[in-house]
C-alpha positions as MATLAB code, in Angstrom:
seq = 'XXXXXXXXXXXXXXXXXXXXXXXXXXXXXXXXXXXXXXXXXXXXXXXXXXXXXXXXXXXXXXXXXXXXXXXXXXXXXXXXXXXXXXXXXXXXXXXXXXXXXXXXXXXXXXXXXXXXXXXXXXXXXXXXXXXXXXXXXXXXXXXXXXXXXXXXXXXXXXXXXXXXXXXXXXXXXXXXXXXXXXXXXXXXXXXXXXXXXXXXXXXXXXXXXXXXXXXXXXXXXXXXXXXXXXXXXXXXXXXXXXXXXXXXXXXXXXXXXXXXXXXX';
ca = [
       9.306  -79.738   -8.994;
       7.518  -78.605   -5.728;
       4.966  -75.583   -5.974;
       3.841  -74.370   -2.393;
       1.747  -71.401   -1.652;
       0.620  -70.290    1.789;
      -1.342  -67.262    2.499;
      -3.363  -66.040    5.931;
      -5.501  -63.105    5.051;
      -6.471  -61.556    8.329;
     -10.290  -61.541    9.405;
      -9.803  -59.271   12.136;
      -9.444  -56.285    9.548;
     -12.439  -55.991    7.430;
     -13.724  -53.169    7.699;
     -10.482  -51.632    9.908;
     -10.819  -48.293    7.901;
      -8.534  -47.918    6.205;
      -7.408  -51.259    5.465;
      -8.779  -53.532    3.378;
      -6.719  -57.037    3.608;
      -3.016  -58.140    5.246;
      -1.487  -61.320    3.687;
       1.508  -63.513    5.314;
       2.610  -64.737    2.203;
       5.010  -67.895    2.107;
       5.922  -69.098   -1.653;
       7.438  -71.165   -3.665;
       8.527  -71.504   -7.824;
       6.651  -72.222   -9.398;
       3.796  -70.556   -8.009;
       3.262  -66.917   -7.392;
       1.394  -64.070   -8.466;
       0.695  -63.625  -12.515;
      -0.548  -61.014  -13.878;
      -3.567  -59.803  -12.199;
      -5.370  -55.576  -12.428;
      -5.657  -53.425   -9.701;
      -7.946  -50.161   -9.016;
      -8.474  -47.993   -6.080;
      -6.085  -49.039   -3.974;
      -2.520  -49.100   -2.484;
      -0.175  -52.511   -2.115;
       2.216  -52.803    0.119;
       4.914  -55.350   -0.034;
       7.395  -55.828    2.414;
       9.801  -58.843    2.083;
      10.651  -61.019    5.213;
      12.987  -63.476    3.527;
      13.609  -64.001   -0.142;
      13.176  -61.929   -3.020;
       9.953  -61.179   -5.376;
      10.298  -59.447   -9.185;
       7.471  -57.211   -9.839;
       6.770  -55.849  -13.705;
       3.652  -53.931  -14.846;
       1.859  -53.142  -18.445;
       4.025  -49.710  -18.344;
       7.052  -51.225  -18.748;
       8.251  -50.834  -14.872;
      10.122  -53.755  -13.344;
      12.083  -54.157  -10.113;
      13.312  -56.985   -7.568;
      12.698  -56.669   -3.511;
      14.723  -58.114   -1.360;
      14.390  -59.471    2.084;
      14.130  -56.201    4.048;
      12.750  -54.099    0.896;
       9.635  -52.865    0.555;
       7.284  -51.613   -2.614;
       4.726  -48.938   -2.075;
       2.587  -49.227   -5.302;
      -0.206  -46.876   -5.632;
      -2.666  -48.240   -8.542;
      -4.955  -45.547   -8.407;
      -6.730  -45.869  -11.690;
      -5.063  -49.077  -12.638;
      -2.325  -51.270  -12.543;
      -1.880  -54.425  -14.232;
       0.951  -56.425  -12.791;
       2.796  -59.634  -11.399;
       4.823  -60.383   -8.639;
       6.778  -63.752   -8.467;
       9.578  -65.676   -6.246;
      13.104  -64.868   -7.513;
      15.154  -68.267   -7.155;
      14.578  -71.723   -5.108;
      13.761  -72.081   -1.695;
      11.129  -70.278    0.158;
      10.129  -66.709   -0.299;
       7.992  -64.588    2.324;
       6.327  -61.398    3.031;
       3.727  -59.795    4.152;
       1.323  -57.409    1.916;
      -1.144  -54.879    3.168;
      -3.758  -53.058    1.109;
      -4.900  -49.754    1.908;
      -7.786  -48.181    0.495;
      -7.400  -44.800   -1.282;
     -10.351  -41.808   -0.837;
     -12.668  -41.172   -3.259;
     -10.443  -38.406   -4.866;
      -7.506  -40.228   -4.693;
      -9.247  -43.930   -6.336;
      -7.806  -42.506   -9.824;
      -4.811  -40.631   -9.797;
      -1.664  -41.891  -11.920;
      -0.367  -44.969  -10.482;
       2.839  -44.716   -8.573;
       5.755  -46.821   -7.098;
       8.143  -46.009   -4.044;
      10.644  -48.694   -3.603;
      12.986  -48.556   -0.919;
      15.880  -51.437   -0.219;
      16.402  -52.478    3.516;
      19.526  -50.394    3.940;
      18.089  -46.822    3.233;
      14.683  -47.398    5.255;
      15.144  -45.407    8.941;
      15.856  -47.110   11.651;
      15.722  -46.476   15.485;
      17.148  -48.075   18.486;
      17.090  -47.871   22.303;
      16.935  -49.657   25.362;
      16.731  -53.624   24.110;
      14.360  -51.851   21.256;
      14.705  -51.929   17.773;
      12.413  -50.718   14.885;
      12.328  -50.002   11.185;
      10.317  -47.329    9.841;
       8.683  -48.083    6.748;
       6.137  -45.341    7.059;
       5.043  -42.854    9.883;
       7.813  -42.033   12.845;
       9.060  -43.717   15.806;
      11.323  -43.111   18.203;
      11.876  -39.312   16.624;
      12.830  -41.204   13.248;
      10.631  -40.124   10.341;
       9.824  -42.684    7.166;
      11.014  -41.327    3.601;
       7.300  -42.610    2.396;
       4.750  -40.700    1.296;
       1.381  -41.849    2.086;
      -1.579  -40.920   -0.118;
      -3.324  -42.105    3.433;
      -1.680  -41.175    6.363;
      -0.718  -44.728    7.668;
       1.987  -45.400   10.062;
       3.777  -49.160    9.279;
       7.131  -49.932   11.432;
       8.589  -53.236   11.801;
       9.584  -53.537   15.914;
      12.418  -56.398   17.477;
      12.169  -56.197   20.775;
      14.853  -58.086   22.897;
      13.628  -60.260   25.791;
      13.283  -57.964   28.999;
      12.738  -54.835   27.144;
       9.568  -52.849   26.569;
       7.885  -49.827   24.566;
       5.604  -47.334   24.695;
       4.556  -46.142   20.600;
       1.819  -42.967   20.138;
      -0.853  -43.651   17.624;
      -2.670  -40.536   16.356;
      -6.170  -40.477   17.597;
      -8.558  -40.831   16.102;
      -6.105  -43.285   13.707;
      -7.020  -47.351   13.388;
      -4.459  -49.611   14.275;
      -3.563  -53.092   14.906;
      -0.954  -55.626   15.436;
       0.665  -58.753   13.736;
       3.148  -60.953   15.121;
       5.874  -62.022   13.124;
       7.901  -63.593   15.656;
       8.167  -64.586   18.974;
       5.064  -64.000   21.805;
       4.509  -60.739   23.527;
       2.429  -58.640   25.768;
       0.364  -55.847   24.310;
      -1.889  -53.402   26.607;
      -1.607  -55.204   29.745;
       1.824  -57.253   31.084;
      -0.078  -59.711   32.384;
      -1.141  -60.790   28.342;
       0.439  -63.241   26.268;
       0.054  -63.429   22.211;
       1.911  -65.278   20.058;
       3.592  -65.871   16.660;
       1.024  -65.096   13.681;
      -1.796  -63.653   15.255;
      -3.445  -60.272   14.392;
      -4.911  -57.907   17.611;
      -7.250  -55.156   16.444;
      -6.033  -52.020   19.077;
      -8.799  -50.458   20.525;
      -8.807  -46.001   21.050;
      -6.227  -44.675   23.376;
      -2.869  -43.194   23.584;
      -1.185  -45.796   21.869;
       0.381  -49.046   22.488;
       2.666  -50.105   25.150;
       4.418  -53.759   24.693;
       6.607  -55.949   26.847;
       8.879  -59.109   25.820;
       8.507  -61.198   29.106;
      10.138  -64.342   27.062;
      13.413  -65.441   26.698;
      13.266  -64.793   22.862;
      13.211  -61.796   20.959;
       9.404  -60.592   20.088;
       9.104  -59.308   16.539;
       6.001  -58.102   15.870;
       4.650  -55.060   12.830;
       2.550  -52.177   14.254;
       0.225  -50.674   11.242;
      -2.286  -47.639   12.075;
      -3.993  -45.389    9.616;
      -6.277  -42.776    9.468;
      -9.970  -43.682    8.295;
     -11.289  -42.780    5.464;
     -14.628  -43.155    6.314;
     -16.353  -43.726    2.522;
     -18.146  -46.549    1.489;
     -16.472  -49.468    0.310;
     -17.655  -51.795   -2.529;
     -15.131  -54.189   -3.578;
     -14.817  -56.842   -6.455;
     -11.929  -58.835   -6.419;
      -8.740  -56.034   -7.341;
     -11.047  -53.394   -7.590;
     -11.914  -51.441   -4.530;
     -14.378  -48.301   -5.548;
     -17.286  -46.470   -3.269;
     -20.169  -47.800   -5.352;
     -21.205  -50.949   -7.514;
     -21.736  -48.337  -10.208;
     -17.813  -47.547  -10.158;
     -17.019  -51.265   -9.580;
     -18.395  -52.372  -13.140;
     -16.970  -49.426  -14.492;
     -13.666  -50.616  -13.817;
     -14.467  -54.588  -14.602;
     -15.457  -52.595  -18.172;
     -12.526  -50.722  -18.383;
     -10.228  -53.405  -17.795;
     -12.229  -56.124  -20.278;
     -12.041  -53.005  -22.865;
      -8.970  -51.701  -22.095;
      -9.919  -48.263  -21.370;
      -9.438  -45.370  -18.241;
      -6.124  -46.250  -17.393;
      -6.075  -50.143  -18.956;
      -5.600  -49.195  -22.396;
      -2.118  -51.609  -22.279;
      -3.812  -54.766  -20.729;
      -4.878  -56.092  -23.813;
      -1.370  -55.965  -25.552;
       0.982  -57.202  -22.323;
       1.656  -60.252  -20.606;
       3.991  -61.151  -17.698;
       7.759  -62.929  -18.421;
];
């Protein structure tokens, strides 16, 4: 039985207010995700190829598919898994967003969306899928506790696009696929790397190969709160940090199920 996981947290956005963390995840069964806590944060998952089953301490349970995506807000805590549905090789990618200071313990919440209902635009050799925030006039269904823009851009080679970014939002870029030029046509970046934009009024792209350039565009607005983070728990001060590494040892404040549930 092979067990292969692969993930590339990206560097380039600590401290990226609002974000706190982007994984490439590549996996396969056995491994995965068991049951692990969360606090103060959002998850996003968004399935590239394969399929992941996600259950939770309340009872919730679902299965994304390549081209699905799971919005979980954990707010004042979530204890959950995610693992690989089937053989073979399952990937994604998973952002975390950082909640406010009045938003770190609201009721957790879960916006699931399958590939086929998530808007989609097209024009000119220029696809993209709107997860959250709008493109192309298209609006996402998802409501985001932080306003965060996250669309999912194929662009065929030849083409180009020009995409506003709020100011005075932060944004950046990971390449899924393919190489591309972003900010300048004269700039090449390739296949799994992360650029941090810099302020202006927006991002412009071009596809100078002769492959199609797939590539996720994520912005957000910042926060601008302190940030103390232990492991799942992402709070504004150390004093709130071991508050929630006491609540979840205790099962207290939102973790009174921990003790009592395990992962199938």
């Amino acid at each position: 039985m092979t067990c292969a996981l692969t993930i590339r947290p990206k560097p380039e956005l600590q401290n990226l207010d609002p974000f706190l963390m982007l994984d490439e995840f590549s996996v396969s069964p056995p491994a995965g995700f068991p049951g692990h806590p969360h606090r103060g944060f959002e998850t996003v998952t968004y399935m590239l190829q394969g399929a992941f089953t996600h259950q939770d301490f309340a009872g919730h349970k679902g299965t994304i598919r390549t081209g699905d995506v799971q919005w979980m807000t954990a707010g004042r805590g979530i204890v959950h898994s995610e693992m690989p549905v089937g053989p073979g090789t399952h990937k994604g990618l998973q952002l975390w967003i950082n909640l406010s200071s009045k938003d770190k313990l609201v009721e957790p919440r879960y916006q699931e969306l399958l590939h086929e209902n998530i808007p989609k635009a097209e024009k000119d050799g220029v696809s993209v899928t709107i997860l959250a925030g709008e493109s192309m006039g298209v609006k996402s269904q998802i409501f985001t506790r932080t306003p965060t823009m996250y669309l999912d851009f194929t662009l065929k080679p030849g083409s180009e696009h020009h995409q506003p970014i709020p100011e005075p939002w932060n944004a950046f870029v990971y390449i899924v696929e393919g190489g591309g030029a972003f900010g300048s046509p004269d700039s090449t970046t390739p296949a799994h790397h992360c650029l941090v934009l810099g302020p202006g009024e927006g991002l412009s792209v071009w596809n100078k190969s002769s492959k199609p350039l797939r590539f996720v565009l994520i912005g957000g607005q910042p926060i601008n709160e302190p940030v103390v983070q232990y492991g799942p728990f992402v709070m504004n001060t150390k004093t709130e940090i071991m508050q929630a590494y006491q609540d979840y040892q205790l099962g207290r404040n939102g973790f009174e199920r921990a003790g009592q549930w395990s992962s199938k």
